[in-house]
N, C-alpha and C positions, 0 to 999 in steps of 0.2 A: 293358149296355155296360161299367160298372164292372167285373162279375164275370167279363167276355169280358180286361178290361183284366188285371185280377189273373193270369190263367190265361198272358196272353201273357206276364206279365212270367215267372211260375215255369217255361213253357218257354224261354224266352231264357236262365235261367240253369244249366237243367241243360244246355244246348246248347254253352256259349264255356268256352273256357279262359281270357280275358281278365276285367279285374274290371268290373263293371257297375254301372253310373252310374245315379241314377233323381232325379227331381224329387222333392224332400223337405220338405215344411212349407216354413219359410221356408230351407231349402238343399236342398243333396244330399248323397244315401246313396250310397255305395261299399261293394257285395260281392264279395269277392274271397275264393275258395274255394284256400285256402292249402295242404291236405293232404288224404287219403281223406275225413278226418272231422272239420275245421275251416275254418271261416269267421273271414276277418275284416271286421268291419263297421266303417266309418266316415262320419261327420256335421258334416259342415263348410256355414258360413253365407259362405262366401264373403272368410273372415279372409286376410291374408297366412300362406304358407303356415310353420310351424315351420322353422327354421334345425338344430334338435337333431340330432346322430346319430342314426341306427336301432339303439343302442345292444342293445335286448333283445332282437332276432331275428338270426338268423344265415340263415335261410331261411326265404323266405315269398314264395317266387313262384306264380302261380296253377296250376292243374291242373283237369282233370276228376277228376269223382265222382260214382259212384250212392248214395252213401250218406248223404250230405249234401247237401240243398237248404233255400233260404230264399225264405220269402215275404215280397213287399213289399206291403203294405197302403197305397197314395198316400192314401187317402179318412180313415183310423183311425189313421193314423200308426203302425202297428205293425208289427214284423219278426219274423218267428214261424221256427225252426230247424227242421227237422225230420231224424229219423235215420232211414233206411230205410223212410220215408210216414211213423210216428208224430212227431205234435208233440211237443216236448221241450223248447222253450227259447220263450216270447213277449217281447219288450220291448216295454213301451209309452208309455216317455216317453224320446224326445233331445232335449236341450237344452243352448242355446249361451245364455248370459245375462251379459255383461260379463268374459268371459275363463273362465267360470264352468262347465263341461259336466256334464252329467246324467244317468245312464244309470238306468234303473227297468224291471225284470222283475219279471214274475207269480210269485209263490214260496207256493203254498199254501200248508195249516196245517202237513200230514202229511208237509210236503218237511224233509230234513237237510242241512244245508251245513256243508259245516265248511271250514278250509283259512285263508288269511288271513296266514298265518304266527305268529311267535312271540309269542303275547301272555300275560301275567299274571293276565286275569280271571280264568282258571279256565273258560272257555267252551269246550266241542266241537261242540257244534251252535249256530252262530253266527246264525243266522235269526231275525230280526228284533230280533239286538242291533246296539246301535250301536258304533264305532268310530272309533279317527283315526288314521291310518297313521300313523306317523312311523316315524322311525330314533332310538333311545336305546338306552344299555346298558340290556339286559335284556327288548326289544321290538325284534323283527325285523317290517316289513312286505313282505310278500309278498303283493300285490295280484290272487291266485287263487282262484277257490272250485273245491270241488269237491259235486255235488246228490246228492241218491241216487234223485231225477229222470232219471238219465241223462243227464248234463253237464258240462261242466264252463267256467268265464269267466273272463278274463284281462283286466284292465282295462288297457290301455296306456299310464301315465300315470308321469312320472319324480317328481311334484312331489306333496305332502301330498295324500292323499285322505281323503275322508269318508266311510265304511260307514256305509249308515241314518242321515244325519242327522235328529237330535234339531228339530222346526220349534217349541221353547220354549226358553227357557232362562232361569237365574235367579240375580242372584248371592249367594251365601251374605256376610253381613255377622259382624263378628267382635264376638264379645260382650267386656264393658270386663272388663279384668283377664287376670295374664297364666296362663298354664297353665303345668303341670310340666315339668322338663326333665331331659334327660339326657348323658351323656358317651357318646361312641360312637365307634370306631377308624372312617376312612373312608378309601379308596382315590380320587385326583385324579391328574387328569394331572401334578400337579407330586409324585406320591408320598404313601406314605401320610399322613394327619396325625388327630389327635383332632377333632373337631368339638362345639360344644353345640348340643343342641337344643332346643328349648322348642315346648308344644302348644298352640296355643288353639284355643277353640271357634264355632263358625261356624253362621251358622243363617238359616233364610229361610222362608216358605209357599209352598205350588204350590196351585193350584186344577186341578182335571179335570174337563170335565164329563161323563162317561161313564165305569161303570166296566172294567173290562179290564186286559187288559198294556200294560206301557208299559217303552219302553226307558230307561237311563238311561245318561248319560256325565255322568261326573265332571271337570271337568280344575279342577288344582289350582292353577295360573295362575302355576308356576316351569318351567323347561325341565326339572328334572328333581323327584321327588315323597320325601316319604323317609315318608308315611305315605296309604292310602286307605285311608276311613273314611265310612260314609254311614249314617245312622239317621234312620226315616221313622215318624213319630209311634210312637215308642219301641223302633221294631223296628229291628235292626241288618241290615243291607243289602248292606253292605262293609262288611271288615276286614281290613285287609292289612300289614304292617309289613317295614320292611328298609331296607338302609342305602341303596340306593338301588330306586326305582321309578320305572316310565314317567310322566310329567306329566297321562296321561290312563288311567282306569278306567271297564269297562262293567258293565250288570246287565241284567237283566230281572226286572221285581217286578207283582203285580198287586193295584191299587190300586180302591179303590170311589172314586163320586162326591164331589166335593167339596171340600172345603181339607183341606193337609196338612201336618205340621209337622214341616222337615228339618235334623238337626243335624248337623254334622259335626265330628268334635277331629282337627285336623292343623298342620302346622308351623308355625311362626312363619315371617310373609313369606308364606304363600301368601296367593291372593289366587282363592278359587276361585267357580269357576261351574258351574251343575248344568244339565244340556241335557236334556228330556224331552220324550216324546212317545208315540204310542197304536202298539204296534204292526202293523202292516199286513201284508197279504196278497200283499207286493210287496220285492224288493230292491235296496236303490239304491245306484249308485257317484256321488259326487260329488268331482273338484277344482278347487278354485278357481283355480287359474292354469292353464287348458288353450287352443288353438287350436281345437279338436274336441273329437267325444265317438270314441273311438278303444277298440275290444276286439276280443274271440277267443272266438269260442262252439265247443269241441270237444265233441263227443258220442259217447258210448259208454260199455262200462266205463270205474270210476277207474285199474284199469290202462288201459286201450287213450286215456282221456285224457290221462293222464299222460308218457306213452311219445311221442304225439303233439306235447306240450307241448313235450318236451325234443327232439323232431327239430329243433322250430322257435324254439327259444331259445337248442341245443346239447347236444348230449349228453355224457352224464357219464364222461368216463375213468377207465381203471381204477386203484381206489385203490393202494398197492401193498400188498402183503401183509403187511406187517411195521406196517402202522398197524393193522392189525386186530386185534393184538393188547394186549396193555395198554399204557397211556400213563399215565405216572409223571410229577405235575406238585405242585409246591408252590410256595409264596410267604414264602419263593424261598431257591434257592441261592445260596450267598455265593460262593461259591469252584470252581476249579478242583479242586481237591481233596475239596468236600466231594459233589460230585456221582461224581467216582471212586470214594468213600468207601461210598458209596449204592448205586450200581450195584453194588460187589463185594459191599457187607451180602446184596443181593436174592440175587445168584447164592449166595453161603454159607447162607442160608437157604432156597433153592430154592424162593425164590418166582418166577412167571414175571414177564419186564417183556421191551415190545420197543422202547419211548420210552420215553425221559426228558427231560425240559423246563425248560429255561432262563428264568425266567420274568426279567421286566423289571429294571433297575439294574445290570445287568453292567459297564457304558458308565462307572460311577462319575466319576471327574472330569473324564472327555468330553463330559459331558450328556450331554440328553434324547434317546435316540433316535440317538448319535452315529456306529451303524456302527462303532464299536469298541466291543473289549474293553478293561476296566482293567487292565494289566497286571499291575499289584499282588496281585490277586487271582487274575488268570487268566494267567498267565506265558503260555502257551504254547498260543491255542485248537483247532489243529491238531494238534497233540498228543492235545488233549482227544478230539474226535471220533473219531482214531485210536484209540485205546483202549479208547472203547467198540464198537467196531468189532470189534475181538476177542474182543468177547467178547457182539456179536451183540447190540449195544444201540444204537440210532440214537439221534440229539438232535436236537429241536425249541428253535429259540429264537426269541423274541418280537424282533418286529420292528412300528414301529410307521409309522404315516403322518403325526405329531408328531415335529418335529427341531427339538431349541435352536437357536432364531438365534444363540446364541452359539458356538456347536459348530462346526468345522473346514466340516462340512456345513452347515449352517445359513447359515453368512455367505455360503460360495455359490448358498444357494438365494435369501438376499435379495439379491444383488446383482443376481441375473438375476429377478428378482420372479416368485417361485415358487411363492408363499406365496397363499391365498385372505386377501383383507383383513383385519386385525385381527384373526389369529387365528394358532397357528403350526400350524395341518395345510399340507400341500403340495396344492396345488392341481391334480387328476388330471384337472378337466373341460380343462387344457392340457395338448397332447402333447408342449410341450418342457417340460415340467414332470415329468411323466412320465417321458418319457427322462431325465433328469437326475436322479431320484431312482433309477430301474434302474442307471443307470451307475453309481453308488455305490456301490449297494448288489450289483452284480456284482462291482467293484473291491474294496472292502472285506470281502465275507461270504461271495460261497459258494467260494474259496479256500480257507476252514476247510474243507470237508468236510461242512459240517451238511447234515442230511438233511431237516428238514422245517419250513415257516416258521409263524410264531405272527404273525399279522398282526390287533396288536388294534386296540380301539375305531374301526374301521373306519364308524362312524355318518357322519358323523366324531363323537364325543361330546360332549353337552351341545349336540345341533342345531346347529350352528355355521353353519350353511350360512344359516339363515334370516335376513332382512335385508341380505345382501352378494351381491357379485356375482362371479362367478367368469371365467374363461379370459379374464383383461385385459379385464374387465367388460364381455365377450359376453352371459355370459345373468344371467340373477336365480340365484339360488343358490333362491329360491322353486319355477322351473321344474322346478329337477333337484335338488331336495330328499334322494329317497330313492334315490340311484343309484349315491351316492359308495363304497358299497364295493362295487361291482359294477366299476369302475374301478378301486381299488386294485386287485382281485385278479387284473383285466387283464393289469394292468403288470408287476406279479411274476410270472405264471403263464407268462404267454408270455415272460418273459425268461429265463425257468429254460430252458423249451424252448429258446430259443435258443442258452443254455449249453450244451446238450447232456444236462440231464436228464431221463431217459425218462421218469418218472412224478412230476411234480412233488406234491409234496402241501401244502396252506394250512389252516390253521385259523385262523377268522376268528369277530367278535362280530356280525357284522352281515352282512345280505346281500339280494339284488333279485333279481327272477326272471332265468334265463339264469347267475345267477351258478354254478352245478353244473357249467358245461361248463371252467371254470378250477380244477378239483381240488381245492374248495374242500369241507371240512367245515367246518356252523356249531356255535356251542356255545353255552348259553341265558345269558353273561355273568354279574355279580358278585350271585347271590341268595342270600340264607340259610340255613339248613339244617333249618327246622321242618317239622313234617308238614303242614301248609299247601302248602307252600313245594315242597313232593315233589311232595305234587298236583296242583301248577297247573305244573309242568316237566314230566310226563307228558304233561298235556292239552296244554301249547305245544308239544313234541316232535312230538306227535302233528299239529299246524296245522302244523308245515315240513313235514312228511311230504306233508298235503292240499295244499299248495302247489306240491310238484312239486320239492321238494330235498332228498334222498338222506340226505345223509350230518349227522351232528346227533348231540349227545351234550350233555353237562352236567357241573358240578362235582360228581360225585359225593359225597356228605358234606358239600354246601355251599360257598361258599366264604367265606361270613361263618361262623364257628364261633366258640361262646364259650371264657372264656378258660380254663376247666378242663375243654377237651375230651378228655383224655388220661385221665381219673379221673371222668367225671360218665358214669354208667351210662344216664341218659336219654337225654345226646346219642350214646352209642356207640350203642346201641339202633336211632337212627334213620338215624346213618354206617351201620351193617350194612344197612340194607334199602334206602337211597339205593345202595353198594357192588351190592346183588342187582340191584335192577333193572338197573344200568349193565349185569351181565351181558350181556345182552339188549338194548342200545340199539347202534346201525348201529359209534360208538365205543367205547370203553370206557376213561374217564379219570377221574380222582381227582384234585382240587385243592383247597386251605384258604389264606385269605390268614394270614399273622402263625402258617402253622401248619408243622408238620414231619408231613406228612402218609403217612409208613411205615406198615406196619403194624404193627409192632414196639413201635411209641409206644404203641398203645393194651391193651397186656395181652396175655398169653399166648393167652384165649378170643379173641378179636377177632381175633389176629393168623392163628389157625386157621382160622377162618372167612373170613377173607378171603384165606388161600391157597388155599381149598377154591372161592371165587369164582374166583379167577383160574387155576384150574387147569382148572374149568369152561369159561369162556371160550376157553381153548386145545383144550381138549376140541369145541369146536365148531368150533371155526378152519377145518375144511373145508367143515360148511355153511355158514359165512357165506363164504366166497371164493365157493362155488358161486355165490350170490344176487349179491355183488360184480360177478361175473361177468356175472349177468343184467342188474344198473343200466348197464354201460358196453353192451351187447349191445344189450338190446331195454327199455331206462328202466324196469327194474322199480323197485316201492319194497321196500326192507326190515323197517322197519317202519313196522307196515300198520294204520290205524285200521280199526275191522271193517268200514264202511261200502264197502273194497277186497273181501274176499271173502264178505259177506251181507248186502247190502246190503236184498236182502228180505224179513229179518226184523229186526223193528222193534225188538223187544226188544234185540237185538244192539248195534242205534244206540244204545240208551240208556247205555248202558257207558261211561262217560269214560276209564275208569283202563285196561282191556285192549284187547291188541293184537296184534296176529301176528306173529311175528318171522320172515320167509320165510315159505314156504307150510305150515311142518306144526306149527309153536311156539304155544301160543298163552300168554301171560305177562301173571298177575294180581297186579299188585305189591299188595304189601301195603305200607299208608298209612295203619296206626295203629298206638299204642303197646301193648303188653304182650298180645296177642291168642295165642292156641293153634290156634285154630283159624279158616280163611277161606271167605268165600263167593265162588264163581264162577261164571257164567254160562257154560253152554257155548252157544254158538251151534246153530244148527240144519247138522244136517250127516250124510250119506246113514251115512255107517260109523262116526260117533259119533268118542268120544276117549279116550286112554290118560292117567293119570297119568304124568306124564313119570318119577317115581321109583318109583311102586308098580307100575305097569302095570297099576291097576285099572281098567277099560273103565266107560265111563258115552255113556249116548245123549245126543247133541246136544238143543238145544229145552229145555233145564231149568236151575237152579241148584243147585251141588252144595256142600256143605261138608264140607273138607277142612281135615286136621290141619297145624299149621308148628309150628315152631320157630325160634330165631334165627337159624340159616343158612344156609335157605332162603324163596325165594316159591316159589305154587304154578304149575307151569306145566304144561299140556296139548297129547299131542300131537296132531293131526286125522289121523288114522283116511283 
C-alpha cells in the first residue's frame, strides 16, 4: 500500500502544471517544478507565512517537464530528484526548530561541490567543509552549489546561513601576557588611518572519539578578523594574514582519537571560538532566522544549471564592450588634472586602457559619499569625462551607499529617516529610501557624463545589518542579512535604465544570487598581494563563477602593497603574475591603496611586460565579446572551474589553481616565486591541446611541464 502510495504520488507529479502539496512530518512539502530542469521545494510547519519580497526570482512559475521529477517519500521523510529516471539529488532531513530550518542531502565521498561564492579559505571542493555565509569585505556569500553529481542547489534564504555546521565547539582562552605588535596602513569607512596591532595567543583542548576528518571553523569573535591562524598539537592548520579578513575561517584536517591541543596567535580583542566536527557523508544548509526550509534543486550540466539558474533569478545583460577591456584604478586620484595627466601618459606610451577610475574622496569637504565633486580639485567634472571621451577612455567613479549625515544629502536622508539605525548606510530594504538616494544621485552624477558606477562596500561593511531592524523596523536586519547589495544594485541599475542608459555597468564588493541580472560585476575587495593571497582569489574567483555570477575580477597586484613596491624586485615579481592572470579573468583591473599604480612606476622591465599583458588582453577582445555575448544569450560562464567542462575526470577536479577561459583557453597561473619552469594538468580531451605560444601539441589525460619566464603563465588551447 505504501509503495502503491509512493507511485501515486510520482504520477500526480509528472501529471499537473500546478505546485503539489503533500502531508510532511509534522507539516507540508511544496513541489513546484519551476523550469525544464528545476524544482523548487518547500517545508513549512504551519508558521505565519514571511512578509519578505521575492526578492531572488524574477520567475518561477510552474511548468511541465520530462526531465525532472521528484519523489516524495511520506513514510522516510525523504525527497529524491531525479534527471531523466536517474536519481541525482536525495534530501533527507527538513527541519523547522524554533525559527531554525534545516536542509541535509546525501553527498558521498567521490562527490565535488564547489560554488558557495567568494570565500578566503582557499577551498574549491567545498564538501564537507564547514562555513558561515555572511557578507564582509573580502567574503562574498552566495548560497549555490554546484555537484559533479549532476546538480546543482540553491538555498533560498536572505539571512546568515550555516554550511555544514560544526555540532562542537570550543572557546579558545587567552594566555597572560601580551603578544607583538605592529603598525599597519588600514582602509575605514571614515578613510584611511594607521592602526596598532598587537597578537596574543589563545589556546584550549578538543577531545574526538574517533579517528577521521573533521571539519573546522574558526570565528575569531570581531565582525571583522585581521589575522587566521590555528595550530593543532604543533601542526599549523591555518595561516592567513591581511589587513582585513572575514570574522570566520574553514579547514578540513584529519585527526586520530583522542585529546588535542589547539593554539591559536591572533588579535588583541578577539575573542574566538573553534566549532568542530566528524565529517559526514551528507550536506547541510542551516539558518537560523528562517519561516521554512525553502531551495531549488536544478539538474543537469554546470552549464545547463547555471543557464537555468539565471532564467530564474534573471539574466545577465550585456556587458558593454569597452569594460572589457583594461580598467585603470588606483588609490586614488587627487585631481581633475592628474587623472588627464594619466590617461594622456597611457596614450603617449601606447599602452591600451579603456577605464579609468575615480576611486573614493573626490567629495573632499562635502563629505562622505556627498554626490559631489570638490571643486577645488575638480573644477569642472563634465569637462573631465568629456575629455576622456576623446580620446576613447570611459570613467568609473565610486559611489558608495554611506552618506555623511552631515553632508547636504545626509541631512535630507535623516530628516526623512533613511538611514538603518545607528549606522550611516541608507536603508534599501525601504522603497522611499531607495527612491530618495536614486533621485540624488540622478540629480547630482550622471549629468557628468560618467560611464560606469563603483558602488563599494555594498555588505553593507562591518555586518551592520546585524542586531537592528530595517524598513521602519519591519523586519530584523537578521532576516535579510545577506541581501543588502542585491538592493543597492537594484536601485542604481534600474535607475540608469530609466535615465536612458543602454548598458548600465556596476562594480560592486559584495553581492546575492540574482544580483547578475543588474549589470553588476563583483571584485574580491581590499586583500593583499602575497602569493598566498593570489591563490586563495583564484579559488574565490573560481566559487562566484560556481555560484552562477558572471562577471568577477580582483585587485590585480593587490591592493594592500608594501611601501617599497616600486623597487622591491620580490613584490614586482609577484604584481607581474597577479597582472598575468588578470589577463584571463571575465575583467581585467589593476588597483593599490597608498599606490600610483602605472606601469611606468615600476621600471622599464615591468613596464614592458605589462604592456605585452594589456596588448594581449585586447588581442583577445573578440573572444571574449563572443562568450560576453554567450553570458547575456544562453547564461554561459566565462570562467569556468573545470568541474564545467570535465567533470568526469577526477583528476581534473583536483586542480584548484586552473581554469577555462571560454571554451578553448585553458589558464595555469603561476603562484610561486622565482620558478622557470610550470606544471600543468591537461584535462582528458578527444583532440588533445596546443601550447597557446609554441603550438606544441600534447594529449589530454597527463601533466606536462613547461618553460616561463616573467611575462608570461602557461596557457593551453583545447584542440
Amino acid at each position: 500500500m505504501k509503495k502503491n502510495l509512493l507511485l501515486i504520488v510520482m504520477l500526480m507529479l509528472s501529471a499537473t502544471t500546478e505546485a503539489d502539496v503533500f502531508p510532511f512530518g509534522k507539516g507540508s512539502l511544496t513541489v513546484t517544478t519551476v523550469a525544464r530542469n528545476a524544482v523548487r521545494i518547500q517545508y513549512a510547519e504551519g508558521q505565519a507565512a514571511s512578509d519578505l519580497p521575492d526578492w531572488l526570482y524574477v520567475k518561477h512559475d510552474a511548468v511541465k517537464s520530462k526531465d525532472v521529477k521528484v519523489d516524495v517519500d511520506q513514510r522516510r521523510l525523504t525527497v529524491t530528484v531525479r534527471h531523466r529516471g536517474k536519481a541525482v539529488f536525495t534530501a533527507n532531513r527538513h527541519q523547522l526548530v524554533g525559527g531554525e530550518a534545516t536542509l541535509s542531502f546525501a553527498s558521498p565521498r567521490d562527490e565535488y561541490l564547489c560554488g558557495l561564492g567568494q570565500f578566503q579559505d582557499g577551498y574549491a571542493n567545498v564538501r564537507g567543509l564547514s562555513r558561515r555565509l555572511t557578507q564582509v569585505n573580502t567574503q562574498i556569500s552566495l548560497p549555490m552549489l554546484l555537484s559533479s553529481k549532476g546538480y546543482g542547489v540553491l538555498w533560498n534564504n536572505y539571512g546568515l546561513v550555516d554550511f555544514n555546521p560544526c555540532d562542537r565547539s570550543v572557546r579558545l582562552v587567552r594566555r597572560e601576557g601580551e603578544g607583538a605588535s605592529e603598525v599597519v596602513n588600514v582602509t575605514t569607512t571614515e578613510g584611511g588611518r594607521q592602526e596598532v596591532r598587537r597578537r596574543n595567543v589563545y589556546e584550549a583542548t578538543i577531545d574526538v572519539s574517533a579517528a577521521g576528518d573533521y571539519a573546522l571553523l574558526l570565528d575569531v569573535g570581531q565582525k571583522m578578523a585581521r589575522r587566521h591562524n590555528l595550530v593543532i598539537d604543533g601542526r599549523t592548520v591555518i595561516d592567513m594574514q591581511n589587513t582585513w579578513l572575514p570574522p570566520t575561517t574553514s579547514a578540513i584536517v584529519s585527526l586520530t582519537a583522542g585529546r588535542h591541543t589547539v593554539t591559536a596567535e591572533l588579535s588583541r580583542g578577539d575573542a574566538p571560538v573553534l566549532y568542530y566536527g566528524r565529517v559526514k557523508d551528507e550536506t547541510t544548509f542551516r539558518s537560523p532566522v528562517a519561516t521554512q526550509v525553502d531551495y531549488t534543486v536544478f539538474v543537469g550540466s554546470a552549464d545547463d544549471v547555471i543557464a537555468t539558474y539565471r532564467e530564474l533569478t534573471g539574466p545577465c545583460p550585456l556587458m558593454p564592450s569597452w569594460a572589457l577591456g583594461y580598467i585603470h584604478c588606483r588609490e586614488r586620484f587627487h585631481s581633475q588634472q592628474e587623472i588627464l595627466e594619466t590617461a594622456n601618459r597611457f596614450r603617449q606610451e601606447q599602452l591600451p586602457v579603456s577605464v579609468i577610475v575615480q576611486d573614493w574622496q573626490y567629495w573632499g569637504k562635502y563629505g562622505w559619499n556627498s554626490m559631489r565633486f570638490d571643486e577645488e580639485h575638480y573644477p569642472d567634472p563634465k569637462a573631465l569625462t568629456d575629455s576622456l571621451h576623446k580620446m576613447d577612455i570611459r570613467l568609473m567613479v565610486s559611489v558608495w551607499s554611506k552618506i555623511d549625515k552631515n553632508s547636504e544629502v545626509g541631512r535630507e536622508m535623516v530628516a526623512a529617516n533613511r538611514y538603518i539605525p545607528g549606522t550611516d548606510w541608507i536603508d534599501f530594504f525601504n522603497p522611499e529610501a531607495a527612491a530618495d538616494y536614486w533621485r540624488n544621485f540622478a540629480q547630482r552624477l550622471v549629468p557628468l557624463g560618467i560611464d560606469a558606477w563603483w558602488q563599494d562596500a555594498t555588505e553593507p561593511e562591518n555586518d551592520d545589518l546585524a542586531g537592528r531592524r530595517v524598513n521602519n523596523g519591519r523586519w530584523a536586519g537578521e532576516q535579510v542579512r545577506n541581501v543588502y547589495p542585491l538592493l543597492v544594485n537594484k536601485t542604481v541599475y534600474e535607475g540608469l535604465l530609466g535615465a536612458g542608459v543602454e548598458r548600465p555597468m556596476i562594480l560592486t564588493r559584495c553581492g546575492f544570487p540574482g544580483i547578475q541580472r543588474y549589470g553588476s560585476a563583483l571584485w574580491s575587495g581590499d586583500v593583499g598581494n602575497d602569493w598566498e593571497t593570489l591563490r586563495r582569489q583564484i579559488v574565490a574567483g573560481l566559487g562566484v563563477q560556481a555560484a552562477g555570477v558572471p562577471w568577477w575580477t580582483y585587485d590585480a597586484g593587490g591592493f594592500f602593497r608594501p611601501a617599497d613596491q616600486y623597487t622591491n624586485q620580490d613584490y614586482i615579481e609577484r604584481m607581474l603574475r597577479w597582472i598575468e592572470v588578470s589577463v584571463y579573468l571575465p575583467l581585467m583591473r589593476v588597483h593599490g591603496y597608498m599606490s600610483n599604480t602605472e606601469p611606468w612606476n615600476y621600471g622599464p622591465e615591468a613596464q614592458q611586460i605589462i604592456a605585452d599583458c594589456l596588448k594581449e588582453r585586447y588581442k583577445l577582445l573578440p573572444y571574449i565579446e563572443e562568450c560576453a555575448g554567450r553570458i547575456a544569450s544562453e547564461g554561459y560562464t566565462l570562467m569556468r572551474p573545470l568541474l564545467f567542462d570535465f567533470a568526469d575526470d577526477p583528476v581534473a577536479l583536483q586542480q584548484k589553481y586552473e581554469y577555462m577561459f571560454g571554451p578553448k583557453l585553458l589558464v595555469s597561473p603561476v603562484t610561486e616565486p622565482g620558478v622557470t619552469e610550470w606544471k600543468t594538468y591537461l584535462p582528458k580531451n578527444r583532440g588533445g591541446w596546443d601550447d597557446y605560444r609554441t603550438g606544441r601539441h600534447y594529449a589530454g589525460g597527463q601533466t606536462v611541464t613547461t618553460a616561463v619566464d616573467k611575462g608570461h603563465i602557461p596557457v593551453f588551447v583545447r584542440k
